[in-house]
C-alpha positions in Angstrom: 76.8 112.1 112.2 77.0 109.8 109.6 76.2 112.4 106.8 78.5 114.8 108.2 81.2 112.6 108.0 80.6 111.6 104.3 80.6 115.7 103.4 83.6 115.9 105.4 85.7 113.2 103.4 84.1 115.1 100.5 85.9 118.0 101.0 89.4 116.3 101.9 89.3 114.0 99.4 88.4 116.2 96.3 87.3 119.9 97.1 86.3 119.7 93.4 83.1 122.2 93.8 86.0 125.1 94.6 89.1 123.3 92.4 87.8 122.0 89.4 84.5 123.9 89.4 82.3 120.4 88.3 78.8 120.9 87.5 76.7 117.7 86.8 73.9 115.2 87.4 75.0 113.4 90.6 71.8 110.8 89.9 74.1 109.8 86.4 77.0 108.4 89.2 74.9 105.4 90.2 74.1 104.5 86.2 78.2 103.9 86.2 79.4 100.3 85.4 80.9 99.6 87.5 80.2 102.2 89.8 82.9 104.6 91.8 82.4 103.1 95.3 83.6 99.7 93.1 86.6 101.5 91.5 87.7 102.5 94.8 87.9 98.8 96.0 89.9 97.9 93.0 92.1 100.9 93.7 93.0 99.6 97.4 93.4 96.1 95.8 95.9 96.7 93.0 97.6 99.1 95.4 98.1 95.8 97.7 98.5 93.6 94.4 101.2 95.9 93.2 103.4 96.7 96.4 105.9 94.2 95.8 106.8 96.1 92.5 107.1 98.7 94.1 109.9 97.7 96.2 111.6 95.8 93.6 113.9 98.7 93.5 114.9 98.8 96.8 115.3 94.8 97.1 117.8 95.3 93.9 119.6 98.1 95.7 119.5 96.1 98.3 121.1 92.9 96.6 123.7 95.6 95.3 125.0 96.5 98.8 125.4 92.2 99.4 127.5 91.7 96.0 129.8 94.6 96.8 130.2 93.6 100.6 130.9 90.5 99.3 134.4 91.7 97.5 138.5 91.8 99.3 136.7 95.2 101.4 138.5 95.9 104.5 136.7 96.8 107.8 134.9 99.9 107.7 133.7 99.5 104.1 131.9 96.4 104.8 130.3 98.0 108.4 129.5 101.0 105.5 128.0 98.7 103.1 126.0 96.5 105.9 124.4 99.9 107.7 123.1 100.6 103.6 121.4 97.0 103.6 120.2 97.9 106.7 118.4 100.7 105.5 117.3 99.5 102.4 116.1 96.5 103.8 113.5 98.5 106.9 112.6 100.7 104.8 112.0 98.1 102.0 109.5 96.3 104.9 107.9 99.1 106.5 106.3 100.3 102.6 106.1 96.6 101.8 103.5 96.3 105.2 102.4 99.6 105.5 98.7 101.0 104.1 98.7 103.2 101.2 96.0 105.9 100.6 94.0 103.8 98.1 94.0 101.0 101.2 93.2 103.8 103.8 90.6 105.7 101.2 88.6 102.1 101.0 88.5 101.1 104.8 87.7 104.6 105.2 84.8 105.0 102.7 83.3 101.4 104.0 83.3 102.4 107.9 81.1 105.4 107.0 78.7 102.2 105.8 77.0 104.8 103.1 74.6 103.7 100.1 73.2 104.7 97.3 73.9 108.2 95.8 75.8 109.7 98.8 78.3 107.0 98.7 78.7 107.3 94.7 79.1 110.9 95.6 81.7 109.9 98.2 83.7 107.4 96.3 83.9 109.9 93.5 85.4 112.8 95.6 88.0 110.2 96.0 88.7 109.4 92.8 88.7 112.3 91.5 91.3 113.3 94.2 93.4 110.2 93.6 93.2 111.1 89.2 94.7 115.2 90.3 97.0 113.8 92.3 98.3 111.2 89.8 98.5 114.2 87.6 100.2 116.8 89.3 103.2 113.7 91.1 103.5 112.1 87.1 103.6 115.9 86.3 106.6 116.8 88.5 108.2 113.8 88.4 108.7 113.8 84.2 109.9 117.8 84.6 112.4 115.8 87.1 113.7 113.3 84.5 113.8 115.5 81.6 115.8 118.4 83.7 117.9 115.9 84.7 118.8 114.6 81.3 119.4 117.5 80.4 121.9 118.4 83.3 123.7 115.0 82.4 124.3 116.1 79.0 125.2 119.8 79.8 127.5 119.2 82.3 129.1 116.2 80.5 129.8 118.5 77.5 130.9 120.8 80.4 133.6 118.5 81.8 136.8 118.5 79.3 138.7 116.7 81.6 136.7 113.8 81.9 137.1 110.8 79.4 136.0 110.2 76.6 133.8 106.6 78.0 132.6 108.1 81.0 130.9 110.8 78.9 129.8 108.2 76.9 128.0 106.3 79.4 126.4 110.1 80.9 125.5 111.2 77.5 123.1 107.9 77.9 121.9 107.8 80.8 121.0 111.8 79.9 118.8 110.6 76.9 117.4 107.9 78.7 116.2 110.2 81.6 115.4 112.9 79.2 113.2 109.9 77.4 111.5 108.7 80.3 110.7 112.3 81.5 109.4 113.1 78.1 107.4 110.2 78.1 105.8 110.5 81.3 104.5 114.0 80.4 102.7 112.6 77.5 101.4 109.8 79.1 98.7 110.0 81.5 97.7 107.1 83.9 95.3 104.7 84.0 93.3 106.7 87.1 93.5 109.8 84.8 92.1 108.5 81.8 89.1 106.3 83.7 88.2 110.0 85.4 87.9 112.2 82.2 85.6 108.8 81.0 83.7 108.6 83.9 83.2 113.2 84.2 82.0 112.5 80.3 79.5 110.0 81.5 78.1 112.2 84.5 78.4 115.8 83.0 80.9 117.5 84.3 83.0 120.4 83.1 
């Protein structure tokens, strides 16, 4: 049962055999330092390390709704503005305590209480799932940024009747998206560039 399980996470986690078509020396995986069952644990814990960051933007939304609520607002702008904090701030807790998939991959990978080789294999399916993943959501969201920058710009240069500030401030905001989104295509992340390392080190295509 044991061994079934660990195929099956396999094929969820990666499907790389049929995706990515990788051919190589599954023996090479427990030479790795440190090895992929390892990198998976440091996943999970920099996932849980990192979460507050994550929220950061929420709890400055959220400190955003406060200093407007706290202005000469009559009734039902301030019940407006205290339903948004409200929001912000659940959904700001539930991420902050929830599990994330590198959390859920580890507990996951460590029930199935595997060794040697077949847990390398293991842990690898998940990294290299986690490394296409990465790709494909930093992918999509720098097409995002740049398409928006360029919206900001077009449709400020669109809009004659706006003024001549307010344009201003679009016609930044537009190069800082377009910026970021550029960026963000040419930039790949950590988990990326530790996968093409380690496919180098075990021989695959």
């Amino acid at each position: 049962m044991k061994h079934f399980l660990s195929w099956v996470l396999i094929v969820l986690f990666g499907c790389h055999s049929a995706l990515f078509a990788l051919a190589f020396d599954k023996t090479k995986l427990m030479a790795l330092d440190p090895p992929c069952s390892q990198r998976v644990e440091c996943q999970s814990n920099a996932f849980q390390n990192d979460r507050l960051w994550a929220n950061l933007g929420l709890g400055l939304a959220l400190l955003g709704v406060i200093w407007n609520n706290s202005g000469d607002l009559n009734a039902d702008a301030k019940l407006g503005n205290l339903t948004q904090g409200f929001t912000l701030l659940s959904t700001g807790a539930i991420l902050y305590s929830a599990d994330g998939d590198p959390v859920v991959q580890n507990d996951t990978l460590q029930q199935l209480d595997l060794s040697g080789t077949e847990e390398e294999v293991v842990a690898y399916s998940i990294l290299k799932y986690n490394a296409a993943r990465n790709q494909v959501n930093r992918i999509n969201s720098g097409r995002i940024l740049v398409l928006t920058g360029l919206g900001y710009a077009l449709l400020s240069l669109l809009a004659t009747t706006a003024s001549h500030s307010y344009k201003d401030v679009m016609y930044i905001s537009a190069v800082v998206f377009f910026a970021q989104g550029v960026w963000l295509l040419n930039n790949p992340g950590q988990n990326e560039k530790d996968m093409v390392k380690i496919d180098m080190q075990v021989g695959a295509n």
